[in-house]
N, CA, C and O atoms as CSV, one atom per row, in Angstrom:
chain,resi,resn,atom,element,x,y,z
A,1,UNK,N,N,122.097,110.126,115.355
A,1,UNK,CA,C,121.167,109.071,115.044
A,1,UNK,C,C,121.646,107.776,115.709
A,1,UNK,O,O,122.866,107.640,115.793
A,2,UNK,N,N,120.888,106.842,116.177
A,2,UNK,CA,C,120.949,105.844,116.641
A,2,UNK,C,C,121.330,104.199,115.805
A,2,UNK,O,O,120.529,103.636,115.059
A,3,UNK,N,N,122.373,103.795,116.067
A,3,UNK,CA,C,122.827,102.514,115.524
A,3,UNK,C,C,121.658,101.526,115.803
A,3,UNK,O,O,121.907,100.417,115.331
A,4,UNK,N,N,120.340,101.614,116.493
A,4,UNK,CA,C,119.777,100.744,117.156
A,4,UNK,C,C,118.851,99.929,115.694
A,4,UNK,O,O,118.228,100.694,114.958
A,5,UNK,N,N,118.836,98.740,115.448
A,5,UNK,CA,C,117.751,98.591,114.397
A,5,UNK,C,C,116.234,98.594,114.443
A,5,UNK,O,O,115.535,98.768,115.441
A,6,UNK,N,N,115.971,98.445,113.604
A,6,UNK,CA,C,114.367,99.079,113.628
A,6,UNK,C,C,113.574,98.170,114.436
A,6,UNK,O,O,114.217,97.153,114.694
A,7,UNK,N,N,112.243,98.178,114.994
A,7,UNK,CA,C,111.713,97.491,115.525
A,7,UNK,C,C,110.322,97.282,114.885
A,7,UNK,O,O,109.503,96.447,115.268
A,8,UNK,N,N,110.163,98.137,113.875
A,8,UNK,CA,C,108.990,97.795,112.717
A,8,UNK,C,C,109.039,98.359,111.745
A,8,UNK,O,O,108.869,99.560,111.535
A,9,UNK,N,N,109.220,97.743,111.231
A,9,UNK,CA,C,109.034,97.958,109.375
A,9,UNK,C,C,107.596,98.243,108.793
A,9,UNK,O,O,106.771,97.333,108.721
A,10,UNK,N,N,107.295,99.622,108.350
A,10,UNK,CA,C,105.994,100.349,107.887
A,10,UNK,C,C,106.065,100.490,106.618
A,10,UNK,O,O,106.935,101.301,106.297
A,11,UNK,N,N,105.378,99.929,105.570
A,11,UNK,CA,C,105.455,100.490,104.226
A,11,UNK,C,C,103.932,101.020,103.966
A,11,UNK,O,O,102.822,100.630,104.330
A,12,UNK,N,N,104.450,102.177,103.101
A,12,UNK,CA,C,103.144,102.745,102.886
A,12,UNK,C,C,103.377,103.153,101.331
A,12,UNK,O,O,104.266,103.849,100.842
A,13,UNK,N,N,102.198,102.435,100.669
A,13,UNK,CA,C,101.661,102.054,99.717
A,13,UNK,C,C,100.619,102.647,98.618
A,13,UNK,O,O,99.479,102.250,98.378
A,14,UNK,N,N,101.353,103.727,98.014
A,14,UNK,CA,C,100.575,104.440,97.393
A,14,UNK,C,C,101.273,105.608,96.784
A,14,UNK,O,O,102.488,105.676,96.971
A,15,UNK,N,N,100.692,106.531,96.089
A,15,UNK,CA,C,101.296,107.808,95.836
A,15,UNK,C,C,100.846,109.097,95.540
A,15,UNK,O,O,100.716,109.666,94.456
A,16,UNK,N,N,100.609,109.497,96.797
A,16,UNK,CA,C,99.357,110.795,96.683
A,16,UNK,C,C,99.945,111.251,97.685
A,16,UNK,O,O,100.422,110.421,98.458
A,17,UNK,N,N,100.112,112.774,98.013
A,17,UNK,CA,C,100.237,113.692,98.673
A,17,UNK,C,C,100.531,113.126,100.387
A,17,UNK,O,O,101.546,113.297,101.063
A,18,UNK,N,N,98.949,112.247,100.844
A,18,UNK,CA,C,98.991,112.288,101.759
A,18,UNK,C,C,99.825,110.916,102.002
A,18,UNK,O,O,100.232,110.682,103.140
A,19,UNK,N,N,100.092,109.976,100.908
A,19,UNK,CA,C,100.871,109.032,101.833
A,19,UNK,C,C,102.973,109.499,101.520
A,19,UNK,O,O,104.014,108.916,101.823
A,20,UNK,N,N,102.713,110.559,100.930
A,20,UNK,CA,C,104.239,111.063,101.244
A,20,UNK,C,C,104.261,112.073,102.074
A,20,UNK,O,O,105.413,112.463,102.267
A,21,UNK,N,N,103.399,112.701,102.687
A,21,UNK,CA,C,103.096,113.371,104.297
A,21,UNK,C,C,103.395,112.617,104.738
A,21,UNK,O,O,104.611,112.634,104.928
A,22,UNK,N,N,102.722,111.484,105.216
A,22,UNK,CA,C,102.396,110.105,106.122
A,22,UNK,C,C,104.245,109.949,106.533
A,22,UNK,O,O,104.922,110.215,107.525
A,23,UNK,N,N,104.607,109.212,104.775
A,23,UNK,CA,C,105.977,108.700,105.044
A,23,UNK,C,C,107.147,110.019,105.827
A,23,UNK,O,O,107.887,109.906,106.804
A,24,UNK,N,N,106.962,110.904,105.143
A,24,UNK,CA,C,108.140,111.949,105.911
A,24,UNK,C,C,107.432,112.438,107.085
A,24,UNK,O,O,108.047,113.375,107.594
A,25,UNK,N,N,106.419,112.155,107.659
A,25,UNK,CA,C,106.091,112.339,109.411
A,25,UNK,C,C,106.731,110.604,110.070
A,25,UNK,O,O,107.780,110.536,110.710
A,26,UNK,N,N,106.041,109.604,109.815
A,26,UNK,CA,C,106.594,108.714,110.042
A,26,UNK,C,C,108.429,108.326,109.842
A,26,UNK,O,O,109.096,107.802,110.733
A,27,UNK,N,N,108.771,108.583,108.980
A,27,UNK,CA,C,110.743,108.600,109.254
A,27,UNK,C,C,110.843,108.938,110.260
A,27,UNK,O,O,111.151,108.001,110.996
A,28,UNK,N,N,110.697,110.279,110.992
A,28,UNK,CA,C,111.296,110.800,112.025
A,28,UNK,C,C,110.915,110.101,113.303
A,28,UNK,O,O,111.548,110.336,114.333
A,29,UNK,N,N,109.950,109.285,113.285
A,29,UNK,CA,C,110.298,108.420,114.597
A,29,UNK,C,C,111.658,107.109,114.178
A,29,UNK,O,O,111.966,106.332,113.275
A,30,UNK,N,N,112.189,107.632,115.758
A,30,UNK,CA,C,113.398,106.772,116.107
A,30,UNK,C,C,112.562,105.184,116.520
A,30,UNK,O,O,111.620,104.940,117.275
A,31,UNK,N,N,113.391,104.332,115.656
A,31,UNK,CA,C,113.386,102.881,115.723
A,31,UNK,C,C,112.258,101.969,114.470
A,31,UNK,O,O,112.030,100.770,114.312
A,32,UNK,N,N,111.828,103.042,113.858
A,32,UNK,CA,C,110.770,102.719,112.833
A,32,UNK,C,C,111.586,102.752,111.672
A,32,UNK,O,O,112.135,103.816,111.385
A,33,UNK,N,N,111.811,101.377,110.697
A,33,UNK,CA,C,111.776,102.104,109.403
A,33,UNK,C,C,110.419,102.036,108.293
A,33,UNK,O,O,109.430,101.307,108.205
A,34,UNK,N,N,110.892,103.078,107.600
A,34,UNK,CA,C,109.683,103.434,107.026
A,34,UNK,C,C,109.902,103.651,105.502
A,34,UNK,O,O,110.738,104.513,105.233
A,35,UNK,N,N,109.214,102.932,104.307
A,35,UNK,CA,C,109.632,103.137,103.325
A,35,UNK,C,C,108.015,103.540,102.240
A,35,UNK,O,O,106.926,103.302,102.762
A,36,UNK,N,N,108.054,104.049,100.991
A,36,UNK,CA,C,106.862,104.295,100.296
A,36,UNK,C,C,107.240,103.526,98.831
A,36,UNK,O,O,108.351,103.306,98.350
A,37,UNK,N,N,105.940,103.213,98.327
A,37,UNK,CA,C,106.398,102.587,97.140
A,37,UNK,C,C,105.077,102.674,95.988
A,37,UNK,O,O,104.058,102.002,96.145
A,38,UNK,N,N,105.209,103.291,95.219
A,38,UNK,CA,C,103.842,103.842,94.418
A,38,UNK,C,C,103.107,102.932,93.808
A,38,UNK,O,O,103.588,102.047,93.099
A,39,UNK,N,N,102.034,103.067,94.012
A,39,UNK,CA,C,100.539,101.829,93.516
A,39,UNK,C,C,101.299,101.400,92.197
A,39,UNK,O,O,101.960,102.070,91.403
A,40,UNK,N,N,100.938,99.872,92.241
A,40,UNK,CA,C,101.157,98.836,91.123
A,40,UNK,C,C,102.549,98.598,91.151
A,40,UNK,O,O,102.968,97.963,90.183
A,41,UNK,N,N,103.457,98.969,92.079
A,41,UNK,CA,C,105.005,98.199,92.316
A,41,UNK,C,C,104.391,96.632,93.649
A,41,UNK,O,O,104.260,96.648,94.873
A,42,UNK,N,N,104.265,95.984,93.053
A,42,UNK,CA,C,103.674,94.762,94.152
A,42,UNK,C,C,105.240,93.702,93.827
A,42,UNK,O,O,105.526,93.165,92.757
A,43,UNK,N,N,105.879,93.666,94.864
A,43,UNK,CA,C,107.499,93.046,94.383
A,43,UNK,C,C,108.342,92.883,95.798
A,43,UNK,O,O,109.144,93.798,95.985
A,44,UNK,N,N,108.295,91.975,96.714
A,44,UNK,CA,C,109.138,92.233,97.535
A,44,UNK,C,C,108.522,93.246,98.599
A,44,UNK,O,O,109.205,94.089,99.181
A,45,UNK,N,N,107.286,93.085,98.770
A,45,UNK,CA,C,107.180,93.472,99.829
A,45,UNK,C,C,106.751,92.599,101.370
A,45,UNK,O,O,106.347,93.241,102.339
A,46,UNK,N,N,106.856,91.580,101.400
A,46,UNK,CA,C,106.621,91.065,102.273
A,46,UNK,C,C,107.122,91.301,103.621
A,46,UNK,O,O,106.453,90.921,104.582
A,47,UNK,N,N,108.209,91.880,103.775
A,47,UNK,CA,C,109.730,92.056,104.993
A,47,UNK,C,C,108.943,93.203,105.415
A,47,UNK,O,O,109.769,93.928,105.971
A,48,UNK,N,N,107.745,93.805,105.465
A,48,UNK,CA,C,107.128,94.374,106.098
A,48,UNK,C,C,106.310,94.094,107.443
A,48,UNK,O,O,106.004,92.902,107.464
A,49,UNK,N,N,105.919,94.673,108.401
A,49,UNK,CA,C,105.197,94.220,109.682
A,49,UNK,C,C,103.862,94.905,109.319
A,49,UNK,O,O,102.932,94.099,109.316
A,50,UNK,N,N,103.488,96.266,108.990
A,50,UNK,CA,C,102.494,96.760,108.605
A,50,UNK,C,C,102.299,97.592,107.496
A,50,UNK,O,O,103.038,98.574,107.433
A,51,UNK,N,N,101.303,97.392,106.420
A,51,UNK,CA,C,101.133,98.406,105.021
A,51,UNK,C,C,100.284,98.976,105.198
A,51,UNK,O,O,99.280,98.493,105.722
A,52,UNK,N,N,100.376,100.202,104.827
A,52,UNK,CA,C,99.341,101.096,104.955
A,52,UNK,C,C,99.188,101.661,103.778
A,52,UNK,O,O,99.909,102.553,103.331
A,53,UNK,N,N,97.878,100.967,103.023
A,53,UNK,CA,C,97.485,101.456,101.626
A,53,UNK,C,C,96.281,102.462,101.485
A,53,UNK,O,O,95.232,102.338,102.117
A,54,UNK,N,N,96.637,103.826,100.270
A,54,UNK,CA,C,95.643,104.804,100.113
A,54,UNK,C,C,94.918,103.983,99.276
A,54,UNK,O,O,95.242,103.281,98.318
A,55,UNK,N,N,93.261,104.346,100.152
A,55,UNK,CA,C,92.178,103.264,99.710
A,55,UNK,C,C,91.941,104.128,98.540
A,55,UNK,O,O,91.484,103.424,97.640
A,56,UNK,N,N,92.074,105.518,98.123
A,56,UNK,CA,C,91.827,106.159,97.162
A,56,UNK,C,C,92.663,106.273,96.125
A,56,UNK,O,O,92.368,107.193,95.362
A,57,UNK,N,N,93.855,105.481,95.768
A,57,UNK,CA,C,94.604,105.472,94.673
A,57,UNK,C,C,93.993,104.071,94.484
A,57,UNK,O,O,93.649,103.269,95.352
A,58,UNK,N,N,93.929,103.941,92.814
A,58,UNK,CA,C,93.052,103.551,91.754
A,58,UNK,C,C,93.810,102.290,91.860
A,58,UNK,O,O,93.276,101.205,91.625
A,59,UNK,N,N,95.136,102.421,92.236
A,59,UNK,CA,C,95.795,100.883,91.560
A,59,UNK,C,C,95.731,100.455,92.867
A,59,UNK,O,O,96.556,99.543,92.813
A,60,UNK,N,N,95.276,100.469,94.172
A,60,UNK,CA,C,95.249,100.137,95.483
A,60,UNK,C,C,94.567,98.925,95.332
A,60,UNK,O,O,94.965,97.872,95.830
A,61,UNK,N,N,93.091,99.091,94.357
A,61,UNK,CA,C,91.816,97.874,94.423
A,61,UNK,C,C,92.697,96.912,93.641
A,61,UNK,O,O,92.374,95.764,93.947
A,62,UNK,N,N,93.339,96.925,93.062
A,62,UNK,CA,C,93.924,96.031,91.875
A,62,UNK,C,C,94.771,95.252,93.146
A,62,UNK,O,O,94.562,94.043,93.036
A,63,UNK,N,N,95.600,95.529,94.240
A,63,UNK,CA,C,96.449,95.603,95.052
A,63,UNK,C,C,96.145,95.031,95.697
A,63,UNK,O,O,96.753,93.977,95.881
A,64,UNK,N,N,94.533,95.490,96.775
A,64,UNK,CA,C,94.358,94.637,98.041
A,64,UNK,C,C,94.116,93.505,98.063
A,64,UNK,O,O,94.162,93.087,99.220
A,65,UNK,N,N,93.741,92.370,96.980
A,65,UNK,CA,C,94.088,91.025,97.566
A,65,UNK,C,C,95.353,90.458,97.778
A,65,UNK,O,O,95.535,89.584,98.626
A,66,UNK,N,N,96.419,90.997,96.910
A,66,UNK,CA,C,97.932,90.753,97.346
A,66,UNK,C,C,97.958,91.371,98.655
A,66,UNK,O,O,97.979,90.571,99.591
A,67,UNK,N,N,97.961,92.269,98.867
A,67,UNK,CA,C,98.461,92.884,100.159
A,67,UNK,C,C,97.591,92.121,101.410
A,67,UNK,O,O,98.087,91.670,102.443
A,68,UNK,N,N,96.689,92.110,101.166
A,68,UNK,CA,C,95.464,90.763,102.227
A,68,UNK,C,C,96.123,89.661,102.459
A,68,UNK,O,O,96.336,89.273,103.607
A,69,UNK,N,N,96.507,89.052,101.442
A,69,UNK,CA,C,97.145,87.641,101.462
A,69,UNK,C,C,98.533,87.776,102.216
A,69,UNK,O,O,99.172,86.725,102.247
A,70,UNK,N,N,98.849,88.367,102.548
A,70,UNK,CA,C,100.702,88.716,102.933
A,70,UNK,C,C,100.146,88.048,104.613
A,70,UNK,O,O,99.125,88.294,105.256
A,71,UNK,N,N,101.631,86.898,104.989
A,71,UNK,CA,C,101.144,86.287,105.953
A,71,UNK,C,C,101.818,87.916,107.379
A,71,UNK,O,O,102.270,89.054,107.250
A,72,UNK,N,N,101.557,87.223,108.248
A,72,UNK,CA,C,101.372,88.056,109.489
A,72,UNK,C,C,101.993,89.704,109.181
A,72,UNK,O,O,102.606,90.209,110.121
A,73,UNK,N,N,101.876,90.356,108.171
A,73,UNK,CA,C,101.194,91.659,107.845
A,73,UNK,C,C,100.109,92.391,108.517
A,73,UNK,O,O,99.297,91.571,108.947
A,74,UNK,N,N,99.750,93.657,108.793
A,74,UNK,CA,C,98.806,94.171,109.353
A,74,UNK,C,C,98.674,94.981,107.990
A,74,UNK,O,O,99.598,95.384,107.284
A,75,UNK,N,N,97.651,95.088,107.840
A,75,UNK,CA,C,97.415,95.890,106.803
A,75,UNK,C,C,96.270,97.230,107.220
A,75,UNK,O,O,95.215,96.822,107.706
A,76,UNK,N,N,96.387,98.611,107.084
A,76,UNK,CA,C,95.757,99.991,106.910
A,76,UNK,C,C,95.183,100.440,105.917
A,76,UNK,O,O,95.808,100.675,104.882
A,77,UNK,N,N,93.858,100.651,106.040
A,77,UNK,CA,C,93.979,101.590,104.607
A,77,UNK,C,C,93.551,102.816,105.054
A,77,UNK,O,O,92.740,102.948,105.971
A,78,UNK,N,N,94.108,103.800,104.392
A,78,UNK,CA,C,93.685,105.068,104.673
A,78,UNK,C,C,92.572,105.564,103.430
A,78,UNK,O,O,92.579,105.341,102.220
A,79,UNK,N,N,91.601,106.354,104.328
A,79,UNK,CA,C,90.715,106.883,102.876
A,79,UNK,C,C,90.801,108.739,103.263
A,79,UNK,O,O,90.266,109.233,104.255
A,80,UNK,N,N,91.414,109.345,102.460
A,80,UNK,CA,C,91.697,110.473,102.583
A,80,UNK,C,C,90.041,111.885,102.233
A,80,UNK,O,O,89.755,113.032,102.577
A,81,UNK,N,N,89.282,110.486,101.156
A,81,UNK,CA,C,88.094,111.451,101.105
A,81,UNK,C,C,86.655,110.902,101.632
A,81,UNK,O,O,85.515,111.194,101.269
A,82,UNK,N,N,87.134,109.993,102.628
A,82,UNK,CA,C,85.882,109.462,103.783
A,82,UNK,C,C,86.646,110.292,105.155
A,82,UNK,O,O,86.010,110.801,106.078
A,83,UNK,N,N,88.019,110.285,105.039
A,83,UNK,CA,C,88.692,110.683,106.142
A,83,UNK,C,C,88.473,109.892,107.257
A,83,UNK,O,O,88.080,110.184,108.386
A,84,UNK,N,N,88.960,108.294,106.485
A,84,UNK,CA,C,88.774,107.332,107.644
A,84,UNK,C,C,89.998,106.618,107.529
A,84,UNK,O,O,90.421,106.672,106.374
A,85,UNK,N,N,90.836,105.869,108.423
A,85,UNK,CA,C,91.423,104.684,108.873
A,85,UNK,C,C,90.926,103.221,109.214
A,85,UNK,O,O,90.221,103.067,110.212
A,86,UNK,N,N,91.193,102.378,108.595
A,86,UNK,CA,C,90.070,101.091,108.601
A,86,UNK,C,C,91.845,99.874,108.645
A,86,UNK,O,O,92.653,99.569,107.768
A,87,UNK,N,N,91.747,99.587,109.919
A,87,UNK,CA,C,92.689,98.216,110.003
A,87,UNK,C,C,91.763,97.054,109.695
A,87,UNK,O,O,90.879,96.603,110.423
A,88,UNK,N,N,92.134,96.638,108.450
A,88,UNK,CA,C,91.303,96.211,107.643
A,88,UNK,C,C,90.594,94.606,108.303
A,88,UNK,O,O,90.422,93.675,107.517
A,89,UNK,N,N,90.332,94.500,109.397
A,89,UNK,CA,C,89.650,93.715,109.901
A,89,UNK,C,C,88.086,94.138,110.331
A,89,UNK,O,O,87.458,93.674,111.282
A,90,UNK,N,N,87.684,95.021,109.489
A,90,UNK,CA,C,86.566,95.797,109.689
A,90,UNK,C,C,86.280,97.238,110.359
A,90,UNK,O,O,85.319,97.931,110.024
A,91,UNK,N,N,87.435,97.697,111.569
A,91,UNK,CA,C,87.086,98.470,111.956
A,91,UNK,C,C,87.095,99.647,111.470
A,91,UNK,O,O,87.933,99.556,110.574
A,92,UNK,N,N,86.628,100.925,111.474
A,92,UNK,CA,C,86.667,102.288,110.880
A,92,UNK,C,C,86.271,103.253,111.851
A,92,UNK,O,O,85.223,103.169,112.491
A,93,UNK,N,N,87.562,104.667,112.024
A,93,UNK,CA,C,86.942,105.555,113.000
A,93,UNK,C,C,87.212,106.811,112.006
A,93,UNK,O,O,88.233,106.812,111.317
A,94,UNK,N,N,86.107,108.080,111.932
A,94,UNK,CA,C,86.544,109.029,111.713
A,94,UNK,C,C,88.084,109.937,111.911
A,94,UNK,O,O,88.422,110.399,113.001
A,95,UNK,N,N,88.742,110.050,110.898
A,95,UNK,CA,C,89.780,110.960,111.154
A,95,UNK,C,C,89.763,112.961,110.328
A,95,UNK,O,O,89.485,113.236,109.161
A,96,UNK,N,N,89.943,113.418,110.843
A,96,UNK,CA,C,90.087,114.720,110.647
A,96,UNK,C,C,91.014,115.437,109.656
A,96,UNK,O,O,90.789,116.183,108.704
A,97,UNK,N,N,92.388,114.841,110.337
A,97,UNK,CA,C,93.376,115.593,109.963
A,97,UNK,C,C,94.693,114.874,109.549
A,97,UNK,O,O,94.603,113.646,109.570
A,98,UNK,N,N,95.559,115.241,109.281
A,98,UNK,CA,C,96.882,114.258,109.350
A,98,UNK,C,C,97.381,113.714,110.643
A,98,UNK,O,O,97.801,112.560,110.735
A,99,UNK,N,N,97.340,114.444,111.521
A,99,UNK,CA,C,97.947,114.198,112.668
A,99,UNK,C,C,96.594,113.169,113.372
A,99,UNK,O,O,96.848,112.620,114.443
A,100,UNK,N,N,95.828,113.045,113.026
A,100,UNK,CA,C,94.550,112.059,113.574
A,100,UNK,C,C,95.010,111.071,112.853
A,100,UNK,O,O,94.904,109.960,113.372
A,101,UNK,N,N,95.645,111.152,111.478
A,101,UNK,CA,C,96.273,109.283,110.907
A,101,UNK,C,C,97.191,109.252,111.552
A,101,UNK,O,O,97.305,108.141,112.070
A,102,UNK,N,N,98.310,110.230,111.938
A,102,UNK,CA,C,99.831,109.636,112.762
A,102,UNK,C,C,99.192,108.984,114.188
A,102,UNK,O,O,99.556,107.881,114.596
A,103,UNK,N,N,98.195,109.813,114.885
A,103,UNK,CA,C,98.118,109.464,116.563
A,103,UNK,C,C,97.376,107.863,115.968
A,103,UNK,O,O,97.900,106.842,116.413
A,104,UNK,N,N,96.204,107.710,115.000
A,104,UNK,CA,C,95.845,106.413,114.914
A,104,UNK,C,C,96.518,105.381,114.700
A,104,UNK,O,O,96.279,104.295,115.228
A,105,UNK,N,N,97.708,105.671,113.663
A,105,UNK,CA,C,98.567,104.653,113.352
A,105,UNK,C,C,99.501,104.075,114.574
A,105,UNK,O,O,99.677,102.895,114.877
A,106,UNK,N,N,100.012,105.180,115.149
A,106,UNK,CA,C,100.623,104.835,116.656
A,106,UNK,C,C,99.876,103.891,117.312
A,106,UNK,O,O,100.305,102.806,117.706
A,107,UNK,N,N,98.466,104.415,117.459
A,107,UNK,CA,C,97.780,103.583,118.217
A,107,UNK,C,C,97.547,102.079,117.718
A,107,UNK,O,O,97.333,101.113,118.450
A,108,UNK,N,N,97.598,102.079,116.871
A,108,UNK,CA,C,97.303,100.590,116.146
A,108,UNK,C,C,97.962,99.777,115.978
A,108,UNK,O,O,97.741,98.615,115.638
A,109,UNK,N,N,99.307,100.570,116.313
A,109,UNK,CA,C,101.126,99.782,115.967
A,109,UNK,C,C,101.569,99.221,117.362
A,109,UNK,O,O,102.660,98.666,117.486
């Protein structure tokens, strides 16, 4: 493993199946760190570069105006039963599969 430090900090925000897929596909890229933290822990997360919150966990809505407000944050939400990705500046593209949120998130990062 590499001494090198991270070059973005990803938290992903939620606790359902697919955002602890998400997190243990995401670890294994080199230079990313990547941490998860289950809906309604809102505490210290700011030291993040991008959150990526499941739009389908219940305590998420309670969540997204904190997480909105976080200054130069990028914020994601994933919707696992629209099977969409929405960088929450409006845009939204169909996703499929898991590996359609990893290639999107890449792309967006």
């Amino acid at each position: 493993m590499s001494n090198a430090k991270p070059t973005l900090t990803i938290l992903l925000y939620g606790n359902s199946i697919l955002m602890e897929t998400l997190t243990s596909k995401l670890q294994k890229i080199e230079s990313w760190e990547v941490a998860q933290i289950a809906g309604g822990e809102i505490h210290d997360i700011g030291y993040a570069d991008f959150i990526v919150a499941d739009l389908c966990d219940s305590a998420t809505s309670i969540a997204l105006p904190i997480l909105c407000g976080l200054p130069g944050v990028v914020l994601i939400g994933v919707d696992a039963i629209a099977n969409t990705l929405t960088v929450l500046t409006g845009r939204t593209r169909p996703l499929n599969s898991t590996q359609g949120v990893l290639d999107a998130l890449k792309n967006a990062i």
